[in-house]
Structures are given as structure tokens and as C-alpha cells.
C-alpha positions as CSV (number, residue, x, y, z in Angstrom):
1,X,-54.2,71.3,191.1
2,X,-53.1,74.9,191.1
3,X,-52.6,76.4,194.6
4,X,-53.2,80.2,195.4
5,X,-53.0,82.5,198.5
6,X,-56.2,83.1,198.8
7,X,-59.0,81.8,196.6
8,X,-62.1,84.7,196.2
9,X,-65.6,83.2,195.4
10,X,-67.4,85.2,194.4
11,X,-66.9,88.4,192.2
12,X,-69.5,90.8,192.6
13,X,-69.4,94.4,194.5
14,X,-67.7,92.8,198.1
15,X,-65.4,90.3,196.4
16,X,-64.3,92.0,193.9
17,X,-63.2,94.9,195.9
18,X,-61.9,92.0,198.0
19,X,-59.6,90.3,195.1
20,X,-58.5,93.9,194.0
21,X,-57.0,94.9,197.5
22,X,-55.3,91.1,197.8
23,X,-53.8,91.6,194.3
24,X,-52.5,95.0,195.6
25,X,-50.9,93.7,198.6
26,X,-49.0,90.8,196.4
27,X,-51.2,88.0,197.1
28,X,-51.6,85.1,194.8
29,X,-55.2,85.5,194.0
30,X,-57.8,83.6,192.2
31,X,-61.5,84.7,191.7
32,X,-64.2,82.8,190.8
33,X,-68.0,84.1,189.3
34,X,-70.8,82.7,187.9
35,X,-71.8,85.2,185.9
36,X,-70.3,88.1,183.9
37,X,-68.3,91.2,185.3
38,X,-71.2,93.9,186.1
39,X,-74.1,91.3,186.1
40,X,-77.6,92.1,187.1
41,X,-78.7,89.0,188.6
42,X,-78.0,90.0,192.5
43,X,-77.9,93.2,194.3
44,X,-75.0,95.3,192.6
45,X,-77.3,96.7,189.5
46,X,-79.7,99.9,188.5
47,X,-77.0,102.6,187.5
48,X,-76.9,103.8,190.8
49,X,-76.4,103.6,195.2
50,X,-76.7,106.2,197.4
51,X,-73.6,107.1,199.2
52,X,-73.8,109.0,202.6
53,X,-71.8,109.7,205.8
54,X,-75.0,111.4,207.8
55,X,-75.6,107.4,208.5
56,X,-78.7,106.9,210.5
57,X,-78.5,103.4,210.5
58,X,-75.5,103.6,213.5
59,X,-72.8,106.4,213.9
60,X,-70.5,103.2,213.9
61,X,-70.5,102.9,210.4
62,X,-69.0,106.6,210.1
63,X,-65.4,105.8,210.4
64,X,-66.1,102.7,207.6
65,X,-67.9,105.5,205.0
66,X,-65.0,107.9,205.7
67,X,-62.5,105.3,204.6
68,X,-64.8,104.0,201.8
69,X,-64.6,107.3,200.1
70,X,-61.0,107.6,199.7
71,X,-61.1,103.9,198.2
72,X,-64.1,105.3,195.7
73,X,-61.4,107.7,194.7
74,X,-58.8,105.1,194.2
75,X,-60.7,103.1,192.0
76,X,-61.7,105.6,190.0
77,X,-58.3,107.0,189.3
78,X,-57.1,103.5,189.3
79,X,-59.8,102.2,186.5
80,X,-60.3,105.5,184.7
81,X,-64.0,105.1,184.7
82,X,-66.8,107.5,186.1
83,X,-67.7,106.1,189.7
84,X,-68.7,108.6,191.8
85,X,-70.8,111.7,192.1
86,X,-71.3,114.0,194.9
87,X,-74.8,116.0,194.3
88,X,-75.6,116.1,197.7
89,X,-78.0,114.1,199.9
90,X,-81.2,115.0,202.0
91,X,-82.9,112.9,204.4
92,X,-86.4,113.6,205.4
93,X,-89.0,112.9,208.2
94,X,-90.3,113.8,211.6
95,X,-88.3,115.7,214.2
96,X,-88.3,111.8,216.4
97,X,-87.8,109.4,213.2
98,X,-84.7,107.8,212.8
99,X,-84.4,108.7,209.2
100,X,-84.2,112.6,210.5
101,X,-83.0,112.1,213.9
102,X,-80.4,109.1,213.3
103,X,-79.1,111.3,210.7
104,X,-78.7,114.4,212.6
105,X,-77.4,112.4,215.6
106,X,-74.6,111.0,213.6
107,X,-73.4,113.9,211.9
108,X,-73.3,115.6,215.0
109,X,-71.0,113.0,217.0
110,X,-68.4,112.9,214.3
111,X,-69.0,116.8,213.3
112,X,-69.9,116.1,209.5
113,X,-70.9,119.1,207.8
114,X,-74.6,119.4,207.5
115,X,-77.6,121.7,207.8
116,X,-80.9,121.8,208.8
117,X,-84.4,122.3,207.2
118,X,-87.8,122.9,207.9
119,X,-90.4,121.9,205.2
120,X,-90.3,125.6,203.9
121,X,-86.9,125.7,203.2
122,X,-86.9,122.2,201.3
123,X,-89.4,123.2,199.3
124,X,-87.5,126.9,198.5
125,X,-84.4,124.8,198.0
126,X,-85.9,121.8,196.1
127,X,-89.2,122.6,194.2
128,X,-89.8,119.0,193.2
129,X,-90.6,118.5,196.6
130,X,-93.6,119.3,198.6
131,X,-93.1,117.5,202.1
132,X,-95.4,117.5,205.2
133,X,-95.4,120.9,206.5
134,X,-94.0,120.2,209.6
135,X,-91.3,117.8,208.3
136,X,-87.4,118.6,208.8
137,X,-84.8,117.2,207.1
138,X,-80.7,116.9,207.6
139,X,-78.9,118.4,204.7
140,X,-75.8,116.7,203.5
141,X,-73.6,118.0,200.8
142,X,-71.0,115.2,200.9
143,X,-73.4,112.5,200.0
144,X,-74.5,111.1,196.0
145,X,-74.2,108.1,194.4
146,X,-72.1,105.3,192.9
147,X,-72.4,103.4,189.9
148,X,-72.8,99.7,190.7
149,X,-72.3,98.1,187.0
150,X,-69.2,100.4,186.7
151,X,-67.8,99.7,190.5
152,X,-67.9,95.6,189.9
153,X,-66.3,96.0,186.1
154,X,-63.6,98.8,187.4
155,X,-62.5,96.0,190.9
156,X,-62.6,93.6,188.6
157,X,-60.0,95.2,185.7
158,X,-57.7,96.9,188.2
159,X,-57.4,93.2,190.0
160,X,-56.7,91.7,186.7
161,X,-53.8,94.3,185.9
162,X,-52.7,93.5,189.7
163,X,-51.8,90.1,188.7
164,X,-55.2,88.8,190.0
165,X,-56.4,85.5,187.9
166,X,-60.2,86.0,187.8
167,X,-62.1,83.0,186.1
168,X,-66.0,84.0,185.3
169,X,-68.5,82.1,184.1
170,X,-67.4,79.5,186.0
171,X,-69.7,78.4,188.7
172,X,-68.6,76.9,191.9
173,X,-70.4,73.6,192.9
174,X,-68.6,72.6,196.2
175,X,-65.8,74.3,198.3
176,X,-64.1,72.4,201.8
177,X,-61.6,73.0,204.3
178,X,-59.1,70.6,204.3
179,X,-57.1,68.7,206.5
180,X,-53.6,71.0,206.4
181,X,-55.2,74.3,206.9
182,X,-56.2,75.0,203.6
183,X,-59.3,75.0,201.8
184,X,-60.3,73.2,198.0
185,X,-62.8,74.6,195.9
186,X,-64.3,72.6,192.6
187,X,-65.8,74.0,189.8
188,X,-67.2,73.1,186.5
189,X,-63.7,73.6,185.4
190,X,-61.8,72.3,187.5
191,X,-60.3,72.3,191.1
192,X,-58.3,74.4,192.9
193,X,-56.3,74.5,196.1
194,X,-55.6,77.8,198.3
195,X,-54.3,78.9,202.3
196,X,-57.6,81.0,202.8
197,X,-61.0,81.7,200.9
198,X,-63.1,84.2,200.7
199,X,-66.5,83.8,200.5
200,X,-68.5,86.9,199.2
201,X,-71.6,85.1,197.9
202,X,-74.7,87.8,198.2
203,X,-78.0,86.3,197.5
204,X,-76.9,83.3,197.1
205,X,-75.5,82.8,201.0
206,X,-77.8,80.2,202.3
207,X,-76.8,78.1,199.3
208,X,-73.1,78.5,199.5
209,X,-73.5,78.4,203.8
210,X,-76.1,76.0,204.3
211,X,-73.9,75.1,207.5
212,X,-74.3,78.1,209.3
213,X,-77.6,78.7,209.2
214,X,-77.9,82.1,208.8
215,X,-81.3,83.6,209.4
216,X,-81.1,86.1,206.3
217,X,-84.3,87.1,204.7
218,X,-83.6,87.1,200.7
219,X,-86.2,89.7,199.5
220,X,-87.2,90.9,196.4
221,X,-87.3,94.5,196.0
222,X,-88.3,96.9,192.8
223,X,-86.8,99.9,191.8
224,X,-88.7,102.4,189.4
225,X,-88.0,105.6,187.4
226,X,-91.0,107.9,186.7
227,X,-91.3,111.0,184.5
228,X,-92.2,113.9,185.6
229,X,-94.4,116.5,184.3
230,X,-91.8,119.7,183.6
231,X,-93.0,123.4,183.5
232,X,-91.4,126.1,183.6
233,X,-91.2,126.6,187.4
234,X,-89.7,123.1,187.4
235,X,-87.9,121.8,184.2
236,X,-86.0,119.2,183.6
237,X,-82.7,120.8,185.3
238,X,-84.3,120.9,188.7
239,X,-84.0,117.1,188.6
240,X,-80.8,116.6,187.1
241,X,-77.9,116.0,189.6
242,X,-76.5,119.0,189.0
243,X,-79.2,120.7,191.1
244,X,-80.9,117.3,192.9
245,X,-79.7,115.6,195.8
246,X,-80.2,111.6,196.5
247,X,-83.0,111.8,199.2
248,X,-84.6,109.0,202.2
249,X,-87.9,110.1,203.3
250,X,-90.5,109.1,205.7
251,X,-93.1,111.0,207.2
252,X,-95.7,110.0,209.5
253,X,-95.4,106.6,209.4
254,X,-96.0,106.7,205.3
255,X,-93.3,103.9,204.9
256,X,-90.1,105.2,203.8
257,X,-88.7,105.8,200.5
258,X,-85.3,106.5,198.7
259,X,-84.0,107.8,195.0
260,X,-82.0,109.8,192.9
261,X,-81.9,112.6,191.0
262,X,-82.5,112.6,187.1
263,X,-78.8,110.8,186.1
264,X,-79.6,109.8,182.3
265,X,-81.3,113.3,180.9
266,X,-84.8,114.2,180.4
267,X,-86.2,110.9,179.1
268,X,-84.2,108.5,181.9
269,X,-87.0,108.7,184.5
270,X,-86.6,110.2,188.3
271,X,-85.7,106.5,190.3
272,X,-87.0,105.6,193.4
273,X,-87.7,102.8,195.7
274,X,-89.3,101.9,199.2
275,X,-86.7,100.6,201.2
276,X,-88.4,97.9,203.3
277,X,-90.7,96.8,201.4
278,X,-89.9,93.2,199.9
279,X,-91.2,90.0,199.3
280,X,-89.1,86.6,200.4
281,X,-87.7,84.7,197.2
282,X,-84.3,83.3,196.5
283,X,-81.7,84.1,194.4
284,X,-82.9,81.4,191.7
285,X,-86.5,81.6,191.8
286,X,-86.9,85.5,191.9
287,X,-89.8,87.2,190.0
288,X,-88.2,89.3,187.4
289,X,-91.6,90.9,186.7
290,X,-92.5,93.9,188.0
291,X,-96.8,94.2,187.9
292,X,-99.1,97.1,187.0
293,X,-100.4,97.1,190.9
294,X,-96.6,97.5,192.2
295,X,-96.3,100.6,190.0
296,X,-99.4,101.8,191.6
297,X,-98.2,102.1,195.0
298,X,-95.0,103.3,194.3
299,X,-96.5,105.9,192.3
300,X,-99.1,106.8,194.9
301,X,-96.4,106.8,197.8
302,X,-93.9,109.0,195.7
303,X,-96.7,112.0,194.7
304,X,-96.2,112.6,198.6
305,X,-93.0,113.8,198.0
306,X,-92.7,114.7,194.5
307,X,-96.3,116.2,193.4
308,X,-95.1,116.8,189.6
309,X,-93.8,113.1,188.9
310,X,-97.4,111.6,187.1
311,X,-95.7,111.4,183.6
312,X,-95.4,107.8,182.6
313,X,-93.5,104.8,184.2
314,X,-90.2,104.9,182.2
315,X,-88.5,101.2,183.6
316,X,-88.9,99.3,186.5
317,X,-86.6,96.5,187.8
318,X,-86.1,93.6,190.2
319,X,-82.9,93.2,192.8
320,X,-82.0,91.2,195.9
321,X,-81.8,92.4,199.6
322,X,-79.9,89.5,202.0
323,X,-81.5,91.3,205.3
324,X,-80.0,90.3,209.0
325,X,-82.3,90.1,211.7
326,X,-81.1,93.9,212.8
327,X,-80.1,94.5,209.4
328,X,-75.8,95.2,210.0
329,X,-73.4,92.9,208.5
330,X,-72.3,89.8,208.1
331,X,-68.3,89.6,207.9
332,X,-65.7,87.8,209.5
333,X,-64.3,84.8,210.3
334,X,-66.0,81.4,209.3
335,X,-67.6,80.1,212.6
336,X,-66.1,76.6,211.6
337,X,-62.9,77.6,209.8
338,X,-60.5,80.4,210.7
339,X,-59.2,80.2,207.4
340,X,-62.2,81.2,205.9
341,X,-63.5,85.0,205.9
342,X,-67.4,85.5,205.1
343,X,-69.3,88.9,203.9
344,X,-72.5,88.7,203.1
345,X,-75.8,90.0,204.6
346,X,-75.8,93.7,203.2
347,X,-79.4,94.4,204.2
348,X,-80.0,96.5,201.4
349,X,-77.5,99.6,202.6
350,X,-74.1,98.1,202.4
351,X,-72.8,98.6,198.6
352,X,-71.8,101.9,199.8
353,X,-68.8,100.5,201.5
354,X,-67.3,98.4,198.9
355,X,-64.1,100.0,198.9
356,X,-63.5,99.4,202.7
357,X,-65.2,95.7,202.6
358,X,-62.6,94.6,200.2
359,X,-59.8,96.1,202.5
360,X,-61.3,94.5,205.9
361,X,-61.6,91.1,204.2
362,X,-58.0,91.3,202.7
363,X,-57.0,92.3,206.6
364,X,-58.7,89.3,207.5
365,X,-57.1,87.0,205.2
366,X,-53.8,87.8,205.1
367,X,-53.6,88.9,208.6
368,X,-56.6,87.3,210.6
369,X,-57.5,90.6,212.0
370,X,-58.9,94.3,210.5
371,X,-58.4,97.6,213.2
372,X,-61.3,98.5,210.7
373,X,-63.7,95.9,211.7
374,X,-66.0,97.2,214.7
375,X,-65.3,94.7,217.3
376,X,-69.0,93.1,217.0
377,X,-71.4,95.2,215.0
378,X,-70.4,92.6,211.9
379,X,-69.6,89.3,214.1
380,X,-70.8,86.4,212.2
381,X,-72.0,84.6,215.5
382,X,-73.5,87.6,217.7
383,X,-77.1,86.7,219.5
384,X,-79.1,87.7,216.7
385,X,-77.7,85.3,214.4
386,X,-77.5,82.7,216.6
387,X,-81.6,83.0,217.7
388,X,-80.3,84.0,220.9
């Protein structure tokens, strides 16, 4: 039996990153995947993910997203492949809704650059737009997005040309901690021997921890890109990223919504989403169909924002949200086994962070500790997990 470092399982967005910092500190790694490099059978899919600092969610995460883009930046030099893009990012809503206020509330206690409009200016700025008259919105020119397929493939060759021995299409049916410290983990291939694991298993976390009992939701969620109708007040430009941010909105209570601009040229659809609005499933029994009543309401919600986007439905696609019960993080230390780090429970906004996840679980690993890690915003047994 072959014995590593530190064994990775799992090989999507998190681990991946994960197996790509431990192969740059001179670990002996080994990663293990079911699927292929870039897969679209969990949550790291859709050509693109937001990126943003103005984080209404918690200003705790600032100092993470800071750090996360200089690792964006790494990997891209590092792979040579197109990661990131920085068009600019707009969150809208009423003056007292977190979307607007959390937003404007974080940049202002870590002084991010940012500006702020009223629904006149949004429009002037943005004519695709045509908000609530008296919404505002926070302004943030250091926000985009990512490229999923291209983040997972990029961690994943950079790893490999790190020294990194990445095994995929190779599922893992049963991993243990042993009695010496270490842990074993069997595959359909074989079994291997390692001082620590990693486990960074996305959708797929109640079946790889049935032990801890985590109380993650695994919803299904749709993504969709719409055409719009151009003219010549609004053409195809005003859409593109070159003149579009990413944008969150929600407005009197009208359920809130995210999306991109145009990134794949005239024909490639606008993409949007509702953020929370999912049905449970699991990672193997998910409806891949998306039906003519879901396009409906996502249509109907997004001509609140976007009157000019009635041309046809262009795609529509499935992914996975793993959601905590006050949607943060999962990562740390395995409740059971110190020598095992978890991540999972992303909650639908954490594939912005990739680059600072796979840093904090190398810490962890190597080390047992990350001055990254907020001291309990991620803890893998705080209250909420526990049903406290």
C-alpha cells in the first residue's frame, strides 16, 4: 500500500485548490475524483461565479476575498488559462435590505472602493435595467466573475506539474482513521495509506460524513440565460462584460436574484438565477430537467429588472447548493479525527474563495492551524450544527 502525506478526496473547486497548495509546499500528495477534471455533476459548473469583496453576507469574509484574489491571479499566471474578469459588480435593493445595506456596510468597515446609486442613476448607467424607483444599489468596480470549468481543470494541472499524483475516475468507497494516527482510504482501484486527509466532498457530504450528521440541505437550483430583445438604445454591447456588471438584486420582498453579463456574444443568452430558491434532492438522484413552469418564473421575476430580456430561453441548467443552517462554512478539523480536515457546506456563495480554501486546508493539514481561518465563523461543531 502506497503511503502519502496527505491523501485529498475529492477533486473539485475546494480540493483541488487544496491538492495544488500541498503540492506547492512539498507535500506528498495524492487526489482522488470520481469524475473528470471540470465535471458538471456538483456545484463548480455554468461558465461562470460571481466574485465580490462588497460581501453582504458578513464583513468577516473580507479579509478571505482579499486573499482569494491574489490566489485567482496565481492560478492564472500559473495555468495560463483565462480565469478571471473584473467587469464590475452592482448589488441592488431597498435602503434596509441586506443585499444593499450588508453591502454598503461591509465596504465601508474595510474602506473598499465603492459608490452609491439611486434608481435614476442605475438606469443612466445601466439601460438594461429599470429597478424600483426608489431602489439604491452599492457600486463595486472590483467585483466579476470566475470561470468554474476552467478554475477545477487549471488546480488540477498546476498540482499535477507540482508533483501532485491525482487519480480520477476513481471513486472512493470507504475511507478510516487508523490506529497510528493515520488514515486508509479504498477505492475501486486500490488502497492507499496517508498522515492526514482531506475531505472536500460537495454534494456528496452526508454520504462521505454520515457520522457527523451534518444538517446540510442539498438543493437543487436552475440557472438560465435569456435573450434579450436589442435596439438601438440597447444593443448587444450594453450586455456584454465589457459594459455590464455581475448584479444581486432584491426589491421589496420580490425574492432575490443574481447574473451576469452577456460572456459568450450575442447568441449566448443574459444568465441569471434566484438565489434561494431550491428544491431538496441529493447529489445522485437530482432532476437534471429544467420544466417549462420554472422558466416561467424566472422569466417573470427577471422582466423586473431587465424589461428588454423576452427573446427566447437560450439554455437552462441544473447545479447543487450544500446549505448550512446560517448558510457560512463548513471547514476544519474532523470532530472525531484531528487528522482529518473537512470543507464542505458552501451554501451556494463560497466558490469565490477557492484560492484561499485550498491554502486554509493545506494550513490545516500540514500544520493543524490557519491565521486565515476566522476563529468560529467555519467551526465544524458550532451550535447550529450541533441543533443547539
Amino acid at each position: 500500500m502506497e503511503h502519502y502525506d496527505v491523501i485529498v478526496l475529492g477533486l473539485g473547486s475546494m480540493g483541488g485548490a487544496a491538492a495544488n497548495t500541498l503540492a506547492e509546499r512539498g507535500a506528498k500528495v495524492l487526489g482522488l475524483e470520481t469524475f473528470a477534471p471540470g465535471h458538471d455533476q456538483g456545484a463548480a459548473h455554468g461558465g461562470t461565479r460571481i466574485i465580490r469583496q462588497s460581501y453582504f453576507e458578513s464583513p468577516e469574509y473580507v479579509p478571505l476575498l482579499q486573499r482569494a484574489y491574489e490566489g485567482w491571479r496565481t492560478l492564472e499566471a500559473e495555468s495560463g488559462r483565462d480565469i478571471m474578469e473584473l467587469c464590475g459588480g452592482i448589488y441592488i435593493g431597498d435602503p434596509d435590505d441586506i443585499t444593499f445595506r450588508g453591502s454598503k456596510e461591509a465596504s465601508e468597515l474595510h474602506n473598499l472602493p465603492h459608490e452609491i446609486l439611486d434608481a435614476d442613476e442605475i438606469r443612466r448607467r445601466f439601460p438594461t435595467m429599470n429597478p424600483a424607483d426608489d431602489a439604491v444599489a452599492v457600486y463595486e468596480a472590483n467585483a466579476g466573475y470566475v470561470r468554474p470549468e476552467e478554475t477545477t481543470i487549471a488546480n488540477a494541472e498546476v498540482a499535477a506539474k507540482k508533483g501532485a499524483t491525482l487519480r480520477f475516475h476513481e471513486p472512493v468507497t470507504h475511507w478510516q482513521a487508523t490506529p497510528n494516527g493515520g488514515v486508509e482510504v479504498v477505492t475501486t482501484q486500490g488502497t492507499y495509506g496517508a498522515d492526514r486527509l482531506v475531505i472536500t466532498p460537495g454534494p456528496w457530504a452526508p454520504q462521505v460524513l454520515p457520522e457527523l450528521r451534518l444538517p446540510l440541505s442539498i438543493d437543487r437550483m436552475i440557472f438560465y440565460w435569456f435573450s434579450p430583445e436589442y435596439s438601438d438604445a440597447v444593443p448587444y454591447e450594453r450586455y456584454s462584460d465589457k459594459q455590464h456588471p455581475v448584479y444581486i438584486e432584491e426589491t421589496h420582498g420580490n425574492q432575490q436574484i443574481y447574473g451576469f453579463p452577456m460572456t459568450d456574444g450575442p447568441a449566448g443568452g443574459l444568465k441569471l438565477g434566484f438565489f434561494r430558491k431550491g428544491s431538496p434532492t441529493t447529489a445522485n438522484t437530482i432532476d437534471r430537467n429544467v420544466y417549462d413552469h420554472e422558466i416561467a418564473e424566472m422569466r417573470e421575476r427577471a422582466l423586473q429588472l431587465f424589461p428588454y430580456l423576452t427573446g427566447p430561453v437560450v439554455q437552462a441548467k441544473t447545479c447543487l447548493y450544500s446549505v448550512t443552517p446560517d448558510e457560512h462554512f463548513v471547514i476544519g478539523a474532523h470532530p472525531l479525527h484531528e487528522q482529518i480536515q473537512i470543507a464542505c457546506g458552501f451554501s451556494g456563495h463560497g466558490f469565490k474563495f477557492v484560492p484561499v480554501v485550498g491554502e486554509i486546508l493545506a494550513d490545516l493539514a500540514l500544520d493543524g492551524r490557519s491565521a486565515m481561518l476566522p476563529p468560529t465563523l467555519f467551526d465544524p461543531t458550532r451550535a447550529v450544527l450541533r441543533g443547539a
